[in-house]
C-alpha positions in Angstrom: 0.0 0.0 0.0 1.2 3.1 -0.9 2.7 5.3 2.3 -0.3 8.2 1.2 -3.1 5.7 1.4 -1.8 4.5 4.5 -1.6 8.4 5.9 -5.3 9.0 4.4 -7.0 6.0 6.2 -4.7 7.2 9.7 -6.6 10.3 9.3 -10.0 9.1 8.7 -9.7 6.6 11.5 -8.6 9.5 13.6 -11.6 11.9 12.0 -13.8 9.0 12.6 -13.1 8.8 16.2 -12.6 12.4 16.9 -16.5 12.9 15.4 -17.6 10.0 17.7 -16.3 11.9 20.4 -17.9 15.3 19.6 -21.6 13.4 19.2 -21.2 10.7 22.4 -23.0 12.8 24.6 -21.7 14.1 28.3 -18.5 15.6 27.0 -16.9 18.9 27.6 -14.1 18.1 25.6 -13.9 16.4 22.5 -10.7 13.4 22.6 -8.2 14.9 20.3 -5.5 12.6 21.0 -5.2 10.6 18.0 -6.2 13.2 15.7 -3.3 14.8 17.1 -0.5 12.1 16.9 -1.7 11.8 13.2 -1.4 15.2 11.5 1.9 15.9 13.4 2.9 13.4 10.7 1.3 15.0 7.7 3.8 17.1 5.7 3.3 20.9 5.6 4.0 20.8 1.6 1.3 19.2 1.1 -1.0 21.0 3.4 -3.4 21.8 0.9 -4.4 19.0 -0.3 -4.8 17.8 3.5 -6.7 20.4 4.9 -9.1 19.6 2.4 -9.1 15.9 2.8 -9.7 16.5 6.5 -12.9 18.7 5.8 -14.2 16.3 3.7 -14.1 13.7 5.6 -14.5 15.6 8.9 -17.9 16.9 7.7 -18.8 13.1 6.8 -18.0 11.6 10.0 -20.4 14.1 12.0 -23.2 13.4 9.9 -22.4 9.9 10.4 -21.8 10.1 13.9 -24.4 12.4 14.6 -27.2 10.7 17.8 -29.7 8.5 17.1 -33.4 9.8 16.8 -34.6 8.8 20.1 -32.3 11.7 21.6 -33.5 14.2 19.5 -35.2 16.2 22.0 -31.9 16.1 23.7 -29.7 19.7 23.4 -26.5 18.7 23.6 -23.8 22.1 24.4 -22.2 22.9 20.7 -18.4 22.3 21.3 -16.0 24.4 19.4 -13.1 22.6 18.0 -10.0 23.4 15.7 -11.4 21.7 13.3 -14.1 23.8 13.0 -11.4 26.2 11.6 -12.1 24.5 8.6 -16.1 24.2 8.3 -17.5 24.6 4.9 -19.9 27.5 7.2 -17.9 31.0 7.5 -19.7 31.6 10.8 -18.2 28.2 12.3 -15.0 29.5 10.8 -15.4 32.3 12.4 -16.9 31.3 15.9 -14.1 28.6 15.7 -11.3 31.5 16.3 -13.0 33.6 18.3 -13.6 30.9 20.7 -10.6 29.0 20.7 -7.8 29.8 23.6 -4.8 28.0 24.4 -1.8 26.7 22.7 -2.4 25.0 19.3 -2.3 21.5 19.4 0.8 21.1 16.9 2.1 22.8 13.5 -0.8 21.3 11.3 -3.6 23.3 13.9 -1.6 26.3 14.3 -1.2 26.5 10.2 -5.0 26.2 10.0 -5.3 29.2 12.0 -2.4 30.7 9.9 -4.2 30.6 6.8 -7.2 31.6 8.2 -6.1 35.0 7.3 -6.5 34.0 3.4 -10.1 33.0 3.9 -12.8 34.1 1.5 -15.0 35.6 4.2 -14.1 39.2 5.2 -15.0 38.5 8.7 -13.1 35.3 9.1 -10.1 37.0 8.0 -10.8 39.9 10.7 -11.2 37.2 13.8 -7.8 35.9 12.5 -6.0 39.1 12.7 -7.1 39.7 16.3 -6.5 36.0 17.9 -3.4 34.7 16.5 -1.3 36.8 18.3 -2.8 35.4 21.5 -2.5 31.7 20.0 0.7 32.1 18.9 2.2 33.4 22.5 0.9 30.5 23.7 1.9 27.7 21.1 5.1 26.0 21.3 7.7 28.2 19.4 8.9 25.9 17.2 5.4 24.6 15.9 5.2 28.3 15.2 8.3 28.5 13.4 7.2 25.8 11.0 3.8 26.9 10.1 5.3 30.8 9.4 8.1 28.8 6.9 5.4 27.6 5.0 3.2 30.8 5.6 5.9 33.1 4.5 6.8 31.1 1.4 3.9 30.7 0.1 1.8 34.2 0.7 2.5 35.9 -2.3 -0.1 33.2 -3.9 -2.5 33.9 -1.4 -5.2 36.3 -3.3 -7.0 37.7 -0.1 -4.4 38.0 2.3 -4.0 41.8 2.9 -1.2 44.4 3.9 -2.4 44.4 7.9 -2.4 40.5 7.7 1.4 40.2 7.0 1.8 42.8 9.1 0.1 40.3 11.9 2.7 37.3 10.9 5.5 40.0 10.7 4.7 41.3 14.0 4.5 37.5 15.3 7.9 36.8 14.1 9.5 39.3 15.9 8.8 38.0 19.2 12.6 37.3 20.8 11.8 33.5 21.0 10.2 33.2 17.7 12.9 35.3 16.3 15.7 33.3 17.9 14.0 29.8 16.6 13.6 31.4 12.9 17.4 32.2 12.8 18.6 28.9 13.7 16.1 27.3 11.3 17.7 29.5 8.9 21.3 28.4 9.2 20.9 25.0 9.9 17.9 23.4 7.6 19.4 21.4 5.5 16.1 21.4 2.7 13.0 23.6 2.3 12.2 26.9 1.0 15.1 28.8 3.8 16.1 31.1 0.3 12.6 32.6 0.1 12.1 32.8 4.0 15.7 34.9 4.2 14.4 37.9 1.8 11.0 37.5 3.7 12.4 37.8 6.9 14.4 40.9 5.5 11.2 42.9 6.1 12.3 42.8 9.6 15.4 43.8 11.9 15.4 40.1 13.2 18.3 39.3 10.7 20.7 42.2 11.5 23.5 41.6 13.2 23.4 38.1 12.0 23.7 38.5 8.2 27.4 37.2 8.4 27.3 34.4 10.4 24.3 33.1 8.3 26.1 33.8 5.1 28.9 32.0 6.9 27.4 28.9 8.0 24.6 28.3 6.8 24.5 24.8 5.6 22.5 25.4 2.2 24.6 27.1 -0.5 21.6 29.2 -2.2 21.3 30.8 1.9 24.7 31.7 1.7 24.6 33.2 -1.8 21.1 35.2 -0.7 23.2 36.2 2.8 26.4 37.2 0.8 24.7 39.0 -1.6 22.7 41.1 0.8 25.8 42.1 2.3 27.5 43.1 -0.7 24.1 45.1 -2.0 23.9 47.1 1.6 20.3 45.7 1.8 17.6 42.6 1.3 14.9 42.7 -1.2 11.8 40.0 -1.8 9.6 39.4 -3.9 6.1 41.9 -2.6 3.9 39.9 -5.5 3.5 40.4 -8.9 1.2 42.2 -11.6 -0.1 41.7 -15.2 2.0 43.9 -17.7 1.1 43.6 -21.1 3.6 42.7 -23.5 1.0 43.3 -26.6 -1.4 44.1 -26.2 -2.8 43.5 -30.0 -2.8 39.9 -29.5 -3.8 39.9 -25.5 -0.3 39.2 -25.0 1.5 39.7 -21.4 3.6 38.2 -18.3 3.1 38.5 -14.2 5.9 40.8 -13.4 7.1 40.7 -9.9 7.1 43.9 -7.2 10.4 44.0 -5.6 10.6 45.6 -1.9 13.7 46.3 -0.3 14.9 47.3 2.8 18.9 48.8 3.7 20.9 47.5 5.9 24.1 49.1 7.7 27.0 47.2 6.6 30.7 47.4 8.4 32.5 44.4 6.7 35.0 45.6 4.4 34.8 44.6 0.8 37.7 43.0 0.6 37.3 40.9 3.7 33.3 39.9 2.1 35.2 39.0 -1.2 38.2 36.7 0.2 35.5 34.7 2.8 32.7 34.5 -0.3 35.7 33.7 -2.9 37.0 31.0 -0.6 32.9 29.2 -0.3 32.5 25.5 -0.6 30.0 26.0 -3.1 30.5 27.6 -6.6 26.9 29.2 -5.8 28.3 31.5 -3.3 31.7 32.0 -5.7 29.6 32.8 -8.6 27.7 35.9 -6.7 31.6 36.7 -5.1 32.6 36.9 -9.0 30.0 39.3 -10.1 30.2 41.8 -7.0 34.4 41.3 -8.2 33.3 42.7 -12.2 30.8 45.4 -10.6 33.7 46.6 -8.3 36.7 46.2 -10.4 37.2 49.9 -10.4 37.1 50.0 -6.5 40.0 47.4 -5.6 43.3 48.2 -6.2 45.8 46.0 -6.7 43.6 43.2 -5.2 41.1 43.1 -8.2 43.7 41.5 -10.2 44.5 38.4 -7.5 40.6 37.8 -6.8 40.1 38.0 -10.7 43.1 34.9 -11.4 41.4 33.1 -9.1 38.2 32.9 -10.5 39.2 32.3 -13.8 40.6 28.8 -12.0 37.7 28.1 -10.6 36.5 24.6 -11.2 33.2 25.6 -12.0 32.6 26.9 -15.6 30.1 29.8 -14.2 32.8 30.9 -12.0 35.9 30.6 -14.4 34.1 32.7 -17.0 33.4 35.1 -15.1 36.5 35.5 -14.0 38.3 35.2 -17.8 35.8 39.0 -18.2 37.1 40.1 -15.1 40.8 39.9 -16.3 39.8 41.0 -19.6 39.0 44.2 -18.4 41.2 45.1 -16.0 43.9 44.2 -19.1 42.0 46.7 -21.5 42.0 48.8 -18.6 46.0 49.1 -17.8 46.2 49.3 -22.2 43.9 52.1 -21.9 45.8 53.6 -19.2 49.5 53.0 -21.2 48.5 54.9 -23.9 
C-alpha cells in the first residue's frame, strides 16, 4: 500500500473517532488525541491538499456520527473545536477563532489558524487578525516557526491575504523566541524553502546583526549566496507579488511581473574581507555571486582586483571561471587604456 493511502485512512480513523467523540453525549471536551498524533505526521507541503481531505471527511464523519433519533429532543452544548477552523460555514470559521484559547495542538492546527487570514470571508479574515497573536504566545515556538516557513513562502499566492495580515505574521515573528528559533532554522535546515524565508524575513530587523554568520554557516549554499549578496548590496529585497504587464497588447499578450521591496541595511564588513570569505565558499553558488560583486567593483580594488580576478578564472566551476576570464579581460583593457 502506498505510504499516502496509509496516511489518508490514519486520518480518517482518527476523524472517525474524533467525530464520535464530539456526538457521544456528556463531553466537555472532544478526545483529540489521535487526531493529534496523526497530522503531526502530515507534511506541511502538502497541506493543501490535506486540509481539504480533513474537511471532507471531517464533515462526513459528524453526519455519520451524529445521535440516534430517540435523543432528539436532547440539546446537547455545541463544542467548538479546531477543526471547525475549517467548516465549509464561515460563521463556524469564524466562531471557531474567536472561541478557541490556548496553545495549538501542533504545526498542522496552528497552520489552519495561519491561513485563516486567506479565507474568503471578510469577517473570518478579521477574527484571524485579532486571535493569533494570542494563539501564537501561547503555542510551542517551534510549531510556530514551521507553520510561518510555510506561511511566509507561500503568501505571495494567497489572493485575499492583505497588507495588515502580514503585518500580523511580521509582527508575530519578531517575538525574541520566535525570532531566535527562525534564525537557527535559517542556518541550519538542511532542505526547504530557507532562500525565500531569508528575503522575507528581510522585512524585519530580526536578521541584522546576524547577516554574516548566516552567510557564513549556513549549511544550504543558495542561503549563503542570498546572505552574501545582501551584504554586498547594503540591503535585502523579496519578492512583494506580482502584476499583469502587457507585453502586446494587439494579440492579449502579457507576463506576471514581480514587485520588488527592499529594505537597507548598515554594513561594516569591508569589501575586501566579504570578497576573500565569499571567494573561498565551498559552493560555486556562493563563488559565482563573489565573481559578479568582483566585475561590478573592479574599479574600486586596487591591486587586489587582479589576485581575486586569477582566481576565479581557475575556478573549477565553468560559471565561475568565466566570469572571471571577463574580469581579467577588463582590467587588461584597462592598464592598455591607461598605457596609452
Amino acid at each position: 500500500m502506498q505510504q499516502s493511502q496509509i496516511m489518508e485512512d490514519k486520518i480518517i480513523s482518527a476523524v472517525r473517532t474524533f467525530a464520535s467523540s464530539i456526538n457521544s453525549g456528556g463531553k466537555v471536551v472532544a478526545d483529540m488525541s489521535e487526531l493529534i498524533e496523526v497530522t503531526s505526521q502530515l507534511p506541511l507541503s502538502s497541506f493543501d491538499y490535506w486540509e481539504r481531505f480533513i474537511r471532507s471527511e471531517f464533515s462526513t464523519a459528524l453526519r455519520e456520527s451524529n445521535s440516534p433519533k430517540w435523543k432528539v429532543w436532547s440539546k446537547p452544548k455545541e463544542l467548538v473545536t479546531w477543526l471547525d477552523l475549517i467548516s465549509w460555514d464561515g460563521y463556524k470559521r469564524e466562531k471557531a477563532l474567536r472561541a478557541l484559547s490556548g496553545a495549538a495542538p501542533n504545526t498542522f492546527f496552528f497552520s489552519l489558524a495561519v491561513r485563516r487570514l486567506n479565507d474568503w470571508v471578510p469577517q473570518v479574515r478579521k477574527a484571524a487578525r485579532e486571535k493569533l497573536p494570542e494563539i501564537a504566545k501561547s503555542t510551542v515556538p517551534e510549531c510556530v516557526v514551521d507553520a510561518l516557513c510555510v506561511a511566509l513562502s507561500n503568501w505571495n499566492s494567497w489572493g485575499r491575504i492583505e497588507d495588515a495580515d502580514k503585518e500580523v505574521l511580521l509582527k508575530i515573528l519578531c517575538e525574541k523566541e520566535i525570532a531566535k528559533s527562525l534564525r537557527s532554522k535559517l542556518i541550519f535546515s538542511a532542505s526547504g524553502p530557507m532562500p525565500s524565508l531569508f528575503s522575507q524575513l528581510g522585512r524585519t530587523p530580526i536578521l541584522d546583526g546576524q547577516i554574516e554568520e548566516i552567510a557564513k554557516s549556513a549549511i544550504q549554499p543558495s542561503v549563503r549566496a542570498k546572505a552574501y549578496r545582501s551584504l554586498f548590496e547594503g540591503r535585502v529585497i523579496w519578492i512583494e507579488g506580482r502584476k499583469w504587464v502587457w507585453t502586446d497588447i494587439r494579440y492579449c499578450e502579457g507576463r506576471l511581473k514581480p514587485i520588488v521591496g527592499e529594505r537597507k541595511l548598515e554594513i561594516e564588513t569591508p569589501l575586501i574581507d566579504l570578497l576573500k570569505r565569499s571567494s573561498e565558499d565551498r559552493s560555486s553558488i556562493v563563488r559565482r555571486v563573489s565573481a559578479e560583486i568582483l566585475i561590478r567593483e573592479l574599479g574600486n580594488l586596487g591591486v587586489k582586483a587582479k589576485e581575486f580576478a586569477e582566481r576565479f578564472a581557475l575556478d573549477s566551476s565553468q560559471a565561475v571561471s568565466e566570469r572571471g576570464d571577463f574580469a581579467l579581460k577588463k582590467l587588461d583593457e584597462a592598464e592598455r587604456a591607461n598605457a596609452s
